[in-house]
LUMVOPA-89812 format. One record per residue (C-alpha): z, x, y. Coordinates in steps of 0.1 Angstrom, whole numbers, plus 5000, padded with zeros to 4 digits. Layout:
N
ZXY/...
END
This chain:
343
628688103808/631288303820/632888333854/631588583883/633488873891/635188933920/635389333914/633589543940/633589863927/633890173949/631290413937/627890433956/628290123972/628490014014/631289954032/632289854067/635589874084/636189674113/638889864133/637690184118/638690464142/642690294135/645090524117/644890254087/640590294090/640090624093/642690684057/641390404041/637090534048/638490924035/639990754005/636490533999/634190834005/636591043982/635790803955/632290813960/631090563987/627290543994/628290444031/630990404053/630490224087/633290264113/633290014136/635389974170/635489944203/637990224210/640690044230/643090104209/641190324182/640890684187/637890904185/640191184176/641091024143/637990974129/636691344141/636591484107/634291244093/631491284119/629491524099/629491334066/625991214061/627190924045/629690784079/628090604105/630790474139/629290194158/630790104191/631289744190/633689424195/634989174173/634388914202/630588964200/629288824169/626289004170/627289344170/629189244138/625989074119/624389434128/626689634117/627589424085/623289424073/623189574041/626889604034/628589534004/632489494011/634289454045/637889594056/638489364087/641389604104/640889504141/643889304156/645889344190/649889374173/652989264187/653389514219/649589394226/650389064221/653189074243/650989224273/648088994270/648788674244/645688584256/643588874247/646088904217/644688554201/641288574211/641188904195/643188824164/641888394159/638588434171/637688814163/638888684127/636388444125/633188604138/634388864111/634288624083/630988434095/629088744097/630088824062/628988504053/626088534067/625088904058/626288774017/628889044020/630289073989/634289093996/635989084022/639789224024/641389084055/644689314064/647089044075/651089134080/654289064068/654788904104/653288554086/657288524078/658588524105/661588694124/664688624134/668188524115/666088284086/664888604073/666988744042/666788754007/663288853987/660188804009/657688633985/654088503988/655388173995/658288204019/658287984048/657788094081/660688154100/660188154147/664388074155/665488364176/662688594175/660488724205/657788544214/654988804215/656088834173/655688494170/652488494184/651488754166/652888654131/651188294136/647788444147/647688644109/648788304091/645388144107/642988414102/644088404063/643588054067/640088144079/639988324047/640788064024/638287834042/635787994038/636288084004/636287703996/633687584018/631487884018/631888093989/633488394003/635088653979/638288753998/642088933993/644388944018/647089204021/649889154039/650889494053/654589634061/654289864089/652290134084/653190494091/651990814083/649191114099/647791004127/650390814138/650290564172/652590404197/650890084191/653089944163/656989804170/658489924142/657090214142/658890334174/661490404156/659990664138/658090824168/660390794193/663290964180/661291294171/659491244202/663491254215/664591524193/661691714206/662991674240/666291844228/667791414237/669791224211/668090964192/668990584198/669690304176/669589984189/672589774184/674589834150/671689994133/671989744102/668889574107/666389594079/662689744086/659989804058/657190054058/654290144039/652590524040/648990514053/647990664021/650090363996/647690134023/644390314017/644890273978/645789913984/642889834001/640490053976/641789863951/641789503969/637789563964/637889713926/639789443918/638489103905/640588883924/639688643952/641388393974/644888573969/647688693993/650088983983/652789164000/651689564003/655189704017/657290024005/659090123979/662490043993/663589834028/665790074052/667989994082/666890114117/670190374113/669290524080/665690604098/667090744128/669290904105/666891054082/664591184109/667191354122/667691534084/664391624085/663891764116/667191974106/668491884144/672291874152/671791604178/673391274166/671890944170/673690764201/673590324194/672590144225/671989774244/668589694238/666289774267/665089404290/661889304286/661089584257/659989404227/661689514193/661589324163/664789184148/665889064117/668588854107/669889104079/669089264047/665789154031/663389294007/659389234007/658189113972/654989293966/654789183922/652289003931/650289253944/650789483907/649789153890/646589093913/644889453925/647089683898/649089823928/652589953936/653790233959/653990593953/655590753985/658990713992/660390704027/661691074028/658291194015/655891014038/658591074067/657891414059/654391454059/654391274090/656591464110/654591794100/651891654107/653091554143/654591894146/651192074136/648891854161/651591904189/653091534193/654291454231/657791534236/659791234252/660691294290/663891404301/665991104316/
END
């Protein structure tokens, strides 16, 4: 007798996306209904999601956006009736987290979990849990290839990442539980930061990006903090939708994989290369970090793994950083981004 799949494939089937009106949710349901969805459910409670990014979909027949929370387990097993795979987005980040650690594990421990039971409850069949590369750590015991199995690293790092980082290693933990115990088909990807259209302020890393046009706007130099050397990693919001399309297609279960970028870059080539983009003559200025303004350091030059992501869900990134820098600056430009104010 051979083994059950894991594969979900795409084409006429249900899904629902927990954090939907997110930049990451509303790419990720355009890519699902492009490949021929029979539903897509956005689900969120808009206090962080925008309504503005999911506008466009609002007059597809096959999108439904339920206002709900992840705290109230019974909006979840009513919007997860009927559904066949589950994108569980929602999660309060490191600037969140910083704010309200509170909220920020409630949201992320707890949210997780009435997530997962309502999948197992509802016989959902996949979940893909969008976990970070935060579950390593910060600080100086970061360096060297990020893999799968890389130990989690707290010396010298904010708290709020900490937090944060530790509150993604127990919802996959979640996962794996209730894989074991309860027969839940899962993947967990463990996202880079994401960028790309649609773009927030929510995400640390990506201040980088968004405040220096936002700067260059303002006719300001851009700022690097400290030395620049630091190493970040991104992902385009498009790489992320495939990932997650594919997470589903795929038949694998009870995994983990890195889904980062192409390359790593230092927080001075980004400055730098918005700066190229933009074509501006203003040159990045390198300043003291700001008190009590959380930033995420490194302790040098490390690379995420994602191998293991090719080997279990067949993906690897297609957009470089100059490429998906570029479509999200026009993008920015075109829907009149905020110019920073003048100090």
């Amino acid at each position: 007798m051979s083994a059950r799949s894991a594969a979900l494939p795409i084409d006429g089937r249900r899904f629902l996306i927990v954090g939907g009106a997110s930049l990451v949710g509303s790419t990720t349901a355009d890519l699902l209904l492009a490949r021929g969805a029979g539903r897509v459910v956005l689900f969120d409670n808009f206090s962080f999601g925008s309504r503005d990014a999911v506008r466009h979909l609002v007059d597809d027949q096959r999108v439904t956006i339920v206002s709900g929370d992840v705290m109230r387990l019974p909006d979840l097993l009513a919007a997860t009736e009927g559904v066949d795979g589950v994108l569980h987005l929602a999660a309060m980040m490191t600037i969140s987290m910083d704010r309200d650690p509170w909220a920020g594990l409630d949201v992320n421990v707890r949210g997780a979990q009435n997530v997962i039971e309502a999948c197992v409850v509802r016989g959902v069949g996949k979940l893909v849990f969008a976990s970070s590369n935060a579950v390593y750590g910060y600080g100086p015991g970061v360096a060297g290839d990020l893999v799968e199995d890389t130990p989690f690293h707290a010396a010298g790092a904010p708290p709020a990442a900490i937090l944060y980082g530790a509150s993604k290693i127990v919802g996959e933990q979640l996962c794996r539980q209730a894989h074991q115990k309860r027969g839940l088909d899962y993947v967990v990807l463990r996202y880079s930061t994401v960028y790309g259209e649609r773009q927030h302020y929510r995400a640390a890393n990506a201040l980088y990006i968004v405040e220096t046009h936002d700067r260059i706007k303002a006719g300001l130099r851009p700022r690097v903090i400290g030395d620049g050397a630091e190493t970040k990693h991104f992902v385009y919001v498009g790489d992320l939708a495939r990932a997650n399309a594919m997470a589903f297609e795929a038949d694998a279960s009870d995994v983990a994989v890195n889904v980062s970028g192409p390359e790593p870059v230092t927080t001075l080539q980004l400055v730098e290369l918005v700066c190229e983009l933009t074509g501006t003559s203003l040159r990045p200025e390198h300043v003291a970090p700001e008190a009590g303004k959380v930033r995420l350091t490194s302790g040098g030059a490390f690379r995420i793994d994602h191998a293991a992501a090719e080997r279990a869900i067949g993906w690897r990134p297609e957009v470089g950083m100059r490429e998906g820098l570029r479509r999200l600056l026009a993008w920015r430009d075109q829907a009149g981004a905020p110019a920073a104010a003048a100090e």
